[in-house]
Backbone as CSV, one residue per row, in Angstrom:
resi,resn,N_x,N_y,N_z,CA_x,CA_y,CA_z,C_x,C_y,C_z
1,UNK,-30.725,14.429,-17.243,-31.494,13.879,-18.323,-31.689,14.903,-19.428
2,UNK,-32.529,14.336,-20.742,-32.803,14.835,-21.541,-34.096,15.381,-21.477
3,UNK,-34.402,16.947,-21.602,-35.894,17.911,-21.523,-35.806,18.705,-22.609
4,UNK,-37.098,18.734,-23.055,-37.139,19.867,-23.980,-38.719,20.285,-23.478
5,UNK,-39.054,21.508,-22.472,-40.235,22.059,-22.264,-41.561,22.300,-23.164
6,UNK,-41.294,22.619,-24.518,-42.323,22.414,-25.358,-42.715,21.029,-25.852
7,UNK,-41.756,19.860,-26.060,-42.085,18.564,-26.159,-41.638,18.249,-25.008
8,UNK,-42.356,17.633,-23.918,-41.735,16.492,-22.500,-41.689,15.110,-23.394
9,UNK,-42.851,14.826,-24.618,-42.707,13.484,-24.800,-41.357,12.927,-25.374
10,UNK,-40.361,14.117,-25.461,-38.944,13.662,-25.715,-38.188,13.272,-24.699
11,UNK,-38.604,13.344,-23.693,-37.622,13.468,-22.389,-37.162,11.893,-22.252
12,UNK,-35.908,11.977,-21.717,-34.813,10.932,-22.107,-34.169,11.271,-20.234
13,UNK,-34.587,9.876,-19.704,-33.633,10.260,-18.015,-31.854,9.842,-18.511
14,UNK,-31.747,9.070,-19.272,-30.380,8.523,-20.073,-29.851,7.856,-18.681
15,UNK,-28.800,7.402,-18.437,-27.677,6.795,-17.414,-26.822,5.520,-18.255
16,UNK,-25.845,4.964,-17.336,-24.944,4.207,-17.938,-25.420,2.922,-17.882
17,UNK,-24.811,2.099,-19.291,-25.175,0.488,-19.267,-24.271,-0.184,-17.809
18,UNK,-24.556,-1.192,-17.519,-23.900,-1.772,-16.559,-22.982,-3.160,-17.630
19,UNK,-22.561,-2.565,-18.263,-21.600,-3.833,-19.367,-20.091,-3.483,-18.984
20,UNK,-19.652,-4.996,-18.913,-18.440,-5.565,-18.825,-17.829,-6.233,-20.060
21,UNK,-16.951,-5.573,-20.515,-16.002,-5.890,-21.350,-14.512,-6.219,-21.363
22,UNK,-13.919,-7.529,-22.060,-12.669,-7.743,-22.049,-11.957,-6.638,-22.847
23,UNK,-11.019,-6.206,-22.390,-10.375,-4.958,-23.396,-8.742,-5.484,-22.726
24,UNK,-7.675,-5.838,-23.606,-6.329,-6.387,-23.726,-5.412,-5.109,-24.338
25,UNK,-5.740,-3.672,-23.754,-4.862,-2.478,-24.231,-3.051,-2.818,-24.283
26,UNK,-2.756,-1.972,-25.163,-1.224,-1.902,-25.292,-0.971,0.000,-25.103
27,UNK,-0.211,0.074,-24.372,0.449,1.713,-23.539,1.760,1.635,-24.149
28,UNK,1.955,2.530,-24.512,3.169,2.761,-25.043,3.534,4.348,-24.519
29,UNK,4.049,4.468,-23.195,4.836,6.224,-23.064,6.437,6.382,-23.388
30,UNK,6.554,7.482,-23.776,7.666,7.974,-24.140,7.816,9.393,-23.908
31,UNK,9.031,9.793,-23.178,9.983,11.088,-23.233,10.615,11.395,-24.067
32,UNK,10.897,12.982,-24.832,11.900,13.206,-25.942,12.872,13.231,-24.955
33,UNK,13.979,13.406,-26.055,15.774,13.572,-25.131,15.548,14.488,-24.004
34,UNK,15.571,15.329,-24.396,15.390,16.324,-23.399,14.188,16.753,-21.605
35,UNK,13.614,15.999,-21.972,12.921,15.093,-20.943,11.535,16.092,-20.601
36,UNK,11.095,17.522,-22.142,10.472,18.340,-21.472,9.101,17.936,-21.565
37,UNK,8.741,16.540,-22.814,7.302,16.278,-23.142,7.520,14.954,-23.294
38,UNK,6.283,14.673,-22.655,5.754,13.182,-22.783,4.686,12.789,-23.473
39,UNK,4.940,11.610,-24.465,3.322,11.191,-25.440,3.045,9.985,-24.390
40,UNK,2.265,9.724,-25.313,0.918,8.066,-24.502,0.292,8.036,-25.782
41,UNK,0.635,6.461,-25.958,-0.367,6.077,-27.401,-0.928,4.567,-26.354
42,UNK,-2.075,4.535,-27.283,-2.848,3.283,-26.999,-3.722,2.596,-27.737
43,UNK,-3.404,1.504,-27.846,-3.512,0.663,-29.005,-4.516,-0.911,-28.191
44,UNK,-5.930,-0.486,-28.776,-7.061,-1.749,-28.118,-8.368,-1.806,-29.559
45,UNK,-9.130,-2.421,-28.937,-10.158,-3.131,-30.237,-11.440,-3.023,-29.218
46,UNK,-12.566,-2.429,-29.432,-13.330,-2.416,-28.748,-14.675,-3.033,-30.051
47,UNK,-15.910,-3.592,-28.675,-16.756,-4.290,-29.849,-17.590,-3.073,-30.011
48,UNK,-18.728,-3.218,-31.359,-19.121,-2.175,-32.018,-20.338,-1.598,-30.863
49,UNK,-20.428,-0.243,-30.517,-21.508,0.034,-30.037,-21.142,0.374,-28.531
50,UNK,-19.638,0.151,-28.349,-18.432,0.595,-27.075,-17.716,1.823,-27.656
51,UNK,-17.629,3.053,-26.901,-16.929,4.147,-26.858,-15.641,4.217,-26.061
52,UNK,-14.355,4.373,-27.129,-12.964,4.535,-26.963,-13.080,5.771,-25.478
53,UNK,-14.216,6.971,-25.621,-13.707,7.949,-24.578,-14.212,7.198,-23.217
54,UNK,-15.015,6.234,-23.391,-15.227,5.941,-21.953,-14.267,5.150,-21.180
55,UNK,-13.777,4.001,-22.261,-12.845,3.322,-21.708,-11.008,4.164,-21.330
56,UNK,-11.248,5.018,-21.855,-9.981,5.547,-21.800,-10.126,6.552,-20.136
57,UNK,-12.019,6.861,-20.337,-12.254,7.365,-18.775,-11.658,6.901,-17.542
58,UNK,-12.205,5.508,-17.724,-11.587,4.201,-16.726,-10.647,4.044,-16.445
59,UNK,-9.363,4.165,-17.330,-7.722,3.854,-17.425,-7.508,5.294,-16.778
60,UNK,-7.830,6.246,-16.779,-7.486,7.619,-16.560,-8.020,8.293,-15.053
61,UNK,-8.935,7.666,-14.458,-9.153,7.692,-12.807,-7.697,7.607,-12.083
62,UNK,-7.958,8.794,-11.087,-7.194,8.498,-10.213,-7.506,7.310,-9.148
C-alpha cells in the first residue's frame, strides 16, 4: 500500500479491480533474414480508464 508517516490520512491499501474485458488483439511476429532478431507488434483498442501494460501483463504469463 500507499504510507506516508507524517500524513497516515493519505494512506491508500490500493489492489486490483476485478474487471473483465473483451479485448480482440492482433500479434503480428516476425524474424529478419538472418534469423538473429525477432519483433512482436500488437495491435487492440482498450476502453478508457484500461491500461495497455496490464493487459499485455496477461498475454505475457507463462
Amino acid at each position: 500500500g500507499f504510507e506516508v508517516a507524517e500524513m497516515p490520512e493519505l494512506a491508500s491499501k490500493g489492489g486490483c479491480r476485478a474487471v473483465v474485458i473483451g479485448v480482440n488483439p492482433a500479434f503480428d511476429v516476425s524474424a529478419d533474414d538472418g534469423g538473429d532478431e525477432v519483433g512482436a507488434t500488437a495491435e487492440f483498442f482498450l476502453p478508457k480508464g484500461c491500461y495497455a501494460t496490464v493487459l499485455l501483463r496477461e498475454y505475457m504469463k507463462e
